[in-house]
C-alpha positions, 0 to 999 in steps of 0.5 A: 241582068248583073250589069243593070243590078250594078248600075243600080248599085253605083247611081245609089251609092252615089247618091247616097254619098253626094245628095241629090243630083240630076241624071247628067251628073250623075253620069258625069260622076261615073266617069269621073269614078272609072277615070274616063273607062265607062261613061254611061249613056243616057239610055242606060241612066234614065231608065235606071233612075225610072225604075228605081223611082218605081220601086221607091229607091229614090224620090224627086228631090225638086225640079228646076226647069227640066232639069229632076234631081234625085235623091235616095231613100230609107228603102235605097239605102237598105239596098246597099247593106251588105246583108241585101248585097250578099243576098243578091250574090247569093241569087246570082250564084244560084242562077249560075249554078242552075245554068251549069247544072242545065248544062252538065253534059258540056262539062269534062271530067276534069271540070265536073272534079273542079266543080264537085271539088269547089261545092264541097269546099263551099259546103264544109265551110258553112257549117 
């Protein structure tokens, strides 16, 4: 889930900064950006830009042959303020706290301590 979230995240910012581009450039420049270390595939970026299609994150800037060159919208650039990103940290943090919890009788003393150590420190800190 967090990985399909940051391939949303990146194809957005890159947008956002670059225009409009097709989904083959768009995976050209997140290889260039990881210097060669992720090249997604298309099966990963097509489904992703569909999906932000749907949800109205980006649009079809124009069409040339085959070839549909997305751009962001007002609602995807919303996405990449942090306000929206702390919220989906926080989202994500829950759903890890959830899956400890579920999963507390795994834990040992000493990770029990580190844990009620790190959510008193995280609770003193927001007041």
């Amino acid at each position: 889930m967090r990985r399909k979230r940051r391939l949303q995240h990146i194809i957005l910012s890159i947008l956002s900064n670059k225009g409009a581009m097709t989904g083959a450039q768009i995976m050209r420049e997140i290889e260039k950006i990881t210097q060669g270390f992720w090249k997604p595939s298309p099966g990963a970026i097509y489904p992703t830009l569909d999906k932000l299609l749907e949800e109205g994150y980006v649009s079809i800037a124009k069409v040339e042959g085959t070839q549909k060159f997305y751009q962001i919208t007002e609602a995807g650039k919303a996405l990449l303020s942090p306000k929206h990103h702390l919220e989906t940290v926080i989202e994500e943090v829950l759903s890890d706290l959830r899956f400890i919890l579920e999963n507390k009788g795994e834990l040992d003393v000493e990770l029990k301590e580190k844990l009620k150590k790190g959510l008193k420190e995280a609770i003193s800190s927001l007041d």
